[in-house]
C-alpha positions in Angstrom: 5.3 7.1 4.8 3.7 4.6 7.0 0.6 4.8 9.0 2.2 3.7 12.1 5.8 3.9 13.3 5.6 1.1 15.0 5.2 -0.7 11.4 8.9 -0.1 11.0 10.5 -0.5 13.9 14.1 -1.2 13.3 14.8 0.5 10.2 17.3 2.3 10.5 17.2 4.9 7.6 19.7 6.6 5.8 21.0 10.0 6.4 18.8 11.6 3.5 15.5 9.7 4.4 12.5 10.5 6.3 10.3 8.4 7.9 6.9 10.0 8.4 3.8 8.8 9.7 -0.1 9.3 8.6 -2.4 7.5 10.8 -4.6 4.5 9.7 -7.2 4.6 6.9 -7.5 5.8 3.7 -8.4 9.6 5.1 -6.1 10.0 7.2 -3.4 8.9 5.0 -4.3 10.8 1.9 -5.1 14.4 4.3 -1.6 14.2 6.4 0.3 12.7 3.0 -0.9 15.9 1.0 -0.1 18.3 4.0 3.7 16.7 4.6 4.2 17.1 1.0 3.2 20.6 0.8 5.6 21.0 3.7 8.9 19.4 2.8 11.2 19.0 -0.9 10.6 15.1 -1.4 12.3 13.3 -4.8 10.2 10.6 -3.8 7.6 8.8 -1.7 7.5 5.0 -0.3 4.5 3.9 1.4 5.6 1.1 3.8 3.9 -1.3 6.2 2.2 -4.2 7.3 -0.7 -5.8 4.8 -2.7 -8.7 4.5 -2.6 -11.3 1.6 -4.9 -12.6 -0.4 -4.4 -16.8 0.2 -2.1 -18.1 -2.6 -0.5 -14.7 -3.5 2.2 -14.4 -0.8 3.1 -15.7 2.7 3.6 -14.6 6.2 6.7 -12.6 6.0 7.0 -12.1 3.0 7.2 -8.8 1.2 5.5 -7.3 -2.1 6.5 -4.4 -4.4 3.0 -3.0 -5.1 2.8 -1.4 -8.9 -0.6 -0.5 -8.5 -3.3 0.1 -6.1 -7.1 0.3 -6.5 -9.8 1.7 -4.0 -12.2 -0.8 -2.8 -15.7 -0.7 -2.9 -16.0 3.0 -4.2 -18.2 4.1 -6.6 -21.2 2.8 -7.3 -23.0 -0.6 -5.6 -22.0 -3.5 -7.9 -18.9 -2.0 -9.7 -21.5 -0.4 -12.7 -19.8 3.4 -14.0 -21.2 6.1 -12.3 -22.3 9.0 -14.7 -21.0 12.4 -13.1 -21.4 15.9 -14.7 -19.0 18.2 -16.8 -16.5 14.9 -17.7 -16.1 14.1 -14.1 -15.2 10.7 -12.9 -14.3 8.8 -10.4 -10.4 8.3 -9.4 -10.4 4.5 -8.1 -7.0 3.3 -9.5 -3.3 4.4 -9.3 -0.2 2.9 -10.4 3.4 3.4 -8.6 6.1 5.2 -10.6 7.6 3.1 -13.4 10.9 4.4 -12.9 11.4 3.8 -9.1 9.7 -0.1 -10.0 12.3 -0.5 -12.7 14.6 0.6 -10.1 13.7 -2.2 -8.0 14.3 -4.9 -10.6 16.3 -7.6 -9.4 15.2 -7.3 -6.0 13.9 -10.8 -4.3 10.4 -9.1 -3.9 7.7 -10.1 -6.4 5.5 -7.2 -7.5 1.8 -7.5 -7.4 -1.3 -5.2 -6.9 -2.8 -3.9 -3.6 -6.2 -2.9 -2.5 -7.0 0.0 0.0 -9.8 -1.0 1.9 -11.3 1.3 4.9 -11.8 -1.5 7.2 -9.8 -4.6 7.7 -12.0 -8.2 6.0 -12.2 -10.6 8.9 -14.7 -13.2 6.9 -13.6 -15.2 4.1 -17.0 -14.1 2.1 -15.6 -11.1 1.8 -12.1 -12.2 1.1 -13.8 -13.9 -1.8 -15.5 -11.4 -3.1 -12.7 -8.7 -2.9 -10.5 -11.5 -4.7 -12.8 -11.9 -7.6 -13.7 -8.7 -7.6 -10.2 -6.9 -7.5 -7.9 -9.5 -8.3 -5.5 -8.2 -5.8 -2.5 -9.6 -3.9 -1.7 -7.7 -0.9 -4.6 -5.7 1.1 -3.8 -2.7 3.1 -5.8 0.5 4.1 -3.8 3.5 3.4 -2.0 2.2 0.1 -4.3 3.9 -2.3 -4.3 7.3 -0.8 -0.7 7.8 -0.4 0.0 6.8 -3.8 -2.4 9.0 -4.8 -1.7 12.0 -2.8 1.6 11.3 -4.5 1.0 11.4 -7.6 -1.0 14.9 -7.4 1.8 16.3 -5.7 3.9 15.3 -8.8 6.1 12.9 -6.8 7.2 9.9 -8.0 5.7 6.9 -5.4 5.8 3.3 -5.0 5.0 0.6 -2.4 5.9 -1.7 0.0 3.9 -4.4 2.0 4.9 -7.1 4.4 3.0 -9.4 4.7 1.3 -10.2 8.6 -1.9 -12.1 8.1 -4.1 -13.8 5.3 -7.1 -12.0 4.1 -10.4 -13.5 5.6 -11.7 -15.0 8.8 -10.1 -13.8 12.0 -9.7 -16.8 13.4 -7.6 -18.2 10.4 -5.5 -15.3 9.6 -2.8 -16.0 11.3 -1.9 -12.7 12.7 1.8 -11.7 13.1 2.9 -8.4 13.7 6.4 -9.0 13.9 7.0 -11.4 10.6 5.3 -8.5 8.5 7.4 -5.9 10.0 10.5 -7.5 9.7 9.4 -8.3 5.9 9.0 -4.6 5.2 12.0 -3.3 7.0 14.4 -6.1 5.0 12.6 -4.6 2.1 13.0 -0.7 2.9 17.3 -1.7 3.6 17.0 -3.2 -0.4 14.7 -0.8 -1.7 15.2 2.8 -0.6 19.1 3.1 -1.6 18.3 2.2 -5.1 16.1 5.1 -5.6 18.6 7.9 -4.4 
């Protein structure tokens, strides 16, 4: 699952493999996830793309195994609990599958966490304050919600970034399509046969 095809252009996937798209965002990844799921027999889901890193945790081209994702800024102002009626709370965190990361072990990819975000940082303030905040490696904006769409469906997910800027000013981040693409599709030709 990625939110644009042309995120993995080049991959040229096995015979039992799909390669499905959901749009950018967090909504429209988690809406079209759920529907293709409800539509098709999957054993198991990667979400794969392009992503920004947080300075110091990766660089350009390279790629990151994402165990776990969290949902930025959700919730209440300032990160306090919200109190919701009848045991309700609020679903802000999800973890890949342990058995497809243990299935990756070995791999030349170094596993960190991600952070959905529904618009992409362009200031370093903000890349601060996410950092601090989150402790994150890789930012993206559909991780979260295909993980968790995943993971409701009962199907066993996990992650895949490449990285194609640095988190923070616009000017500084060093945009590159290409490297980040080519990260993730190395990544995908390692990955995806050790989880048939």
């Amino acid at each position: 699952m990625c939110a644009l095809a042309a995120e993995l252009r080049g991959y040229e996937k096995p015979e039992h493999v799909e390669v499905l798209t959901c749009g950018v965002g967090p909504v429209e990844a988690a809406a079209e996830t759920a529907r293709l799921l409800t539509l098709g027999r999957f054993s198991a889901v990667v979400n794969a793309g392009i992503g920004g890193a947080f300075r110091g945790r990766a660089k350009l081209g390279d790629a990151i195994i994402v165990n776990e994702e969290r949902l930025a800024d959700f919730g209440l102002e300032g990160g306090a609990p919200m109190s919701l009626p009848d045991g309700a709370h609020l679903e802000e965190r999800v973890a890949a599958s342990p058995e497809l990361l243990a299935r990756c072990e070995g791999l030349p990819y170094s596993v960190g966490s991600g952070l959905t975000v529904t618009r992409v940082t362009t200031t370093d303030a903000t890349a601060a304050r996410l950092a601090r905040t989150y402790g994150a490696d890789v930012e993206s904006m559909e991780g979260f919600a295909v993980l968790r769409a995943a993971s409701l469906a009962g199907i066993p997910a996990l992650e895949v970034r490449g990285i194609s800027n640095y988190v923070g000013d616009r000017e500084q981040a060093q945009w590159d399509f290409r490297a980040g693409s080519g990260a993730v599709v190395a990544a995908l030709e390692a990955i995806v046969p050790r989880l048939a």
